[in-house]
Steps between C-alpha positions, in 0.01 A plus 500: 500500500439649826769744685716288741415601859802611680403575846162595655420667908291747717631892419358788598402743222339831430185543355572682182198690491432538874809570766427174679760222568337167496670134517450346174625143328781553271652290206803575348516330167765536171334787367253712773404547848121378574336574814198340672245566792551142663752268433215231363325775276497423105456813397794761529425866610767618279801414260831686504687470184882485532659561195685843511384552878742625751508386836629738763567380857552614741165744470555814726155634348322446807654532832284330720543163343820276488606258224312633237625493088333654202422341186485715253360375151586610149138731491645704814317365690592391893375212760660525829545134708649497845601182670516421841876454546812577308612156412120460320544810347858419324381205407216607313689777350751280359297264376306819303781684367672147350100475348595844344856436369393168323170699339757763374761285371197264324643220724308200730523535896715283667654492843871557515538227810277311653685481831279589830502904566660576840184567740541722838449309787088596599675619843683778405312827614631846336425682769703291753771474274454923503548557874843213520629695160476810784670362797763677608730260576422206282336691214635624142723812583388838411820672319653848344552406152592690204411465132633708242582762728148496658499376877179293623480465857347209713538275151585188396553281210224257382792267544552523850096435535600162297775411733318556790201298408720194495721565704157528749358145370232723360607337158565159369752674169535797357245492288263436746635816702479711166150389473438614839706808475240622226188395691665731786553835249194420299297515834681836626694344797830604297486844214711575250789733533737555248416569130619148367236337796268771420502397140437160544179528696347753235592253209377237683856274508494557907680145542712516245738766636453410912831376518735673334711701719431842335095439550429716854216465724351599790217393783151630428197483624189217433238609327167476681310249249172326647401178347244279554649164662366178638618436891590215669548550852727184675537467904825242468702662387334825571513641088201681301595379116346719272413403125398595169129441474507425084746213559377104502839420677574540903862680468469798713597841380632557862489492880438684838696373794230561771711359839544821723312745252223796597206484307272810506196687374593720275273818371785720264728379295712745289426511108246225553205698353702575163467114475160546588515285825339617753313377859592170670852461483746395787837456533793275577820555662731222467787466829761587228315856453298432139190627493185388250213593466183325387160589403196290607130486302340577847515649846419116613718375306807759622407390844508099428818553336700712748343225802647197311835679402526629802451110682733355290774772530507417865448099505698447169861367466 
């Protein structure tokens, strides 16, 4: 009898013989991990076995790519995925490690409920969220606290980030708001900062210490990742949505307000070339101060898409 399939999607993964990260077809069944070119190819480019592999997410082994975890087989030997968001990557993961546990324990896979996962609404944007998490006013407050006789300044609990998020409407429950909590630290928007926080992220159990009270934290910076997308630029309501090119569905990753924004030419952008991007790029300033920026394939094609962005941002709604 043929292994059940459990669960099959687009991943990214790294050539194990080259340093390249391709998209590839992946099928998680009850006892391995196959891959494919294309999702209609027959023939597999590989097989990963997964009795007595560990699975270790999140993977901090390279730093210029998010939502990556490590598989690594009972031979020592490791394959490195990265999906395009956190709630595919946690997903996958569980699904993996259960794989694992019922391979160790000689047992069958099963699901423990079949009850719909909580999904993020497609609008919510990180980097939004980010700059409101900042305001002054109406953000999360930047405290003195002290832990064990250590003092952390301009902290605050993963808690309070909880609270806030629905409190804000940024979050239907708390679950939801824990989910998006960890999509904030795992992107860099929020950084460790006391040893029990600290320990978490290193053991890879980020979300299951965010809120208790004794887990500190504090704002950090993004970390400038470039990834190819797929643009749609809108005129009513003035929006660019950007997408994951390897997905069949039409749920945007995110969105660009564009009404009152400055669109320009762009020739340096800082740490670009260690992400080897370089040439044709141009920016966007949004009217609440975010800025992105975007790489084109040509000069042409910088110039049509700065013209049209720049029409809409001044017609739109």
């Amino acid at each position: 009898m043929e292994p059940k399939q459990i669960k099959e999607g687009y991943l990214v993964k790294k050539g194990t013989v080259l340093n390249s990260w391709k998209v590839v077809w992946v099928v998680l069944s009850e006892d391995g991990v196959e891959f494919f070119k294309r999702k209609t190819d027959n023939a597999s480019k590989g097989m990963i076995p997964l009795k007595g592999a560990v699975l270790t997410s999140p993977c901090q082994d390279f730093s210029k790519r998010t939502f990556v975890f490590k598989l690594r087989t009972a031979k020592n030997q490791d394959h490195y995925f990265q999906a395009s968001h956190l709630e595919e990557r946690e997903s996958w993961v569980k699904d993996i490690k259960r794989v694992i546990t019922c391979l160790q324990g000689g047992r069958k896979f099963t699901r423990k409920s079949t009850r719909r996962s909580i999904r993020l609404p497609d609008t919510i944007n990180l980097s939004e969220l980010y700059i409101l998490m900042r305001d002054q006013e109406d953000g999360v407050k930047e405290l003195k606290l002290e832990k064990e006789k250590r003092v952390y300044n301009h902290c605050f609990t993963g808690g309070t980030v909880v609270d806030w998020l629905i409190s804000k409407d940024k979050a239907r429950n708390r679950h939801e708001a824990l989910m998006l909590a960890t999509g904030l630290l795992t992107e860099g928007f929020l950084q460790p900062a006391g040893d029990m926080s600290k320990e978490a992220v290193e053991g890879g159990a980020e979300s299951a210490v965010l809120d208790d009270p004794d887990a500190l934290y504090y704002f950090g910076h993004r970390r400038k990742n470039w990834n190819v997308r797929k643009f749609i630029l809108r005129d009513d309501p003035a929006y660019i949505h950007y997408y994951d090119p390897t997905k069949v569905d039409e749920s945007p990753l995110g969105s660009i307000h564009l009404r009152g924004s400055v669109i320009t030419a762009v020739e340096f952008v800082p740490e670009a070339k260690r992400y080897d991007v370089d040439g044709n790029l141009f920016e966007i300033i949004t009217s609440d101060d975010t800025h992105y920026f975007l790489q084109a394939t040509t000069p042409e094609e910088r110039k049509e898409w700065i013209k049209a962005i720049h029409t809409v941002s001044k017609t739109g709604k």
